[in-house]
N, C-alpha and C positions, 0 to 999 in steps of 0.2 A: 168216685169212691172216696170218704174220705180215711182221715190218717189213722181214724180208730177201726177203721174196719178192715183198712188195708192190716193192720198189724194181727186183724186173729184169724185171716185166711188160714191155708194151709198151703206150704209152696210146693211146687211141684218138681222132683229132681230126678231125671233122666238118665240114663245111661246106654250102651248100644244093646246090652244083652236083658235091657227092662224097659217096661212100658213104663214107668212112672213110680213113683216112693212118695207117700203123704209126708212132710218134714214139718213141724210145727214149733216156731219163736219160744223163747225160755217161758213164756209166760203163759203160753199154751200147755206146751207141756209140763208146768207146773200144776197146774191147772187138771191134768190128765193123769197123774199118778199122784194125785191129792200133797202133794210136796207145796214148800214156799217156791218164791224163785230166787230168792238167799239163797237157799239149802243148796236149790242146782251148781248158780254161780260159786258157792264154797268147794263144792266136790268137783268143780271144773279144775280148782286152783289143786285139790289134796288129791287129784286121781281117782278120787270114791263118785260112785251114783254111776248113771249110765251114760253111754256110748254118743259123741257129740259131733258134729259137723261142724266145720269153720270156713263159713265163705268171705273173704275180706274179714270184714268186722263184724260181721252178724254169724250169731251164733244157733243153729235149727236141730233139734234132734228128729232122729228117723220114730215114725211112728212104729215099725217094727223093731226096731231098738231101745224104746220104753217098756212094749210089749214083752220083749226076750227079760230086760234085767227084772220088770218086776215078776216074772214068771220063777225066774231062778232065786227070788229071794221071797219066795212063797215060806208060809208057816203051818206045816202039816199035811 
């Protein structure tokens, strides 16, 4: 696989009381909520934007945690 395809998988993150969570790279979910991925990395720094995972250095937000902030910041 190479480096560019390994980077828009979607990873797969476990827990005992879940089968699995879709997690997807800033760039992905940039990508996913029609946002830059400036904008993400800024609101990582200011606390604004949604809900982030930090594994070591890499940074994955939950696909249902895209889901929730852009539902709560729905317009009408």
């Amino acid at each position: 696989m190479s480096a560019t395809a390994s980077r828009s998988t979607k990873i797969r993150l476990t827990s005992s009381n879940d089968a699995g969570r879709a997690a997807l790279p800033t760039g992905d979910a940039a990508h996913y909520t029609g946002l830059s991925s400036a904008t993400l990395k800024k609101w990582r720094v200011t606390g604004d934007g949604p809900a982030y995972v930090r594994i070591g250095s890499r940074i994955v937000y939950l696909v249902e945690d895209l889901d929730e902030w852009l539902f709560a910041h729905r317009v009408g």
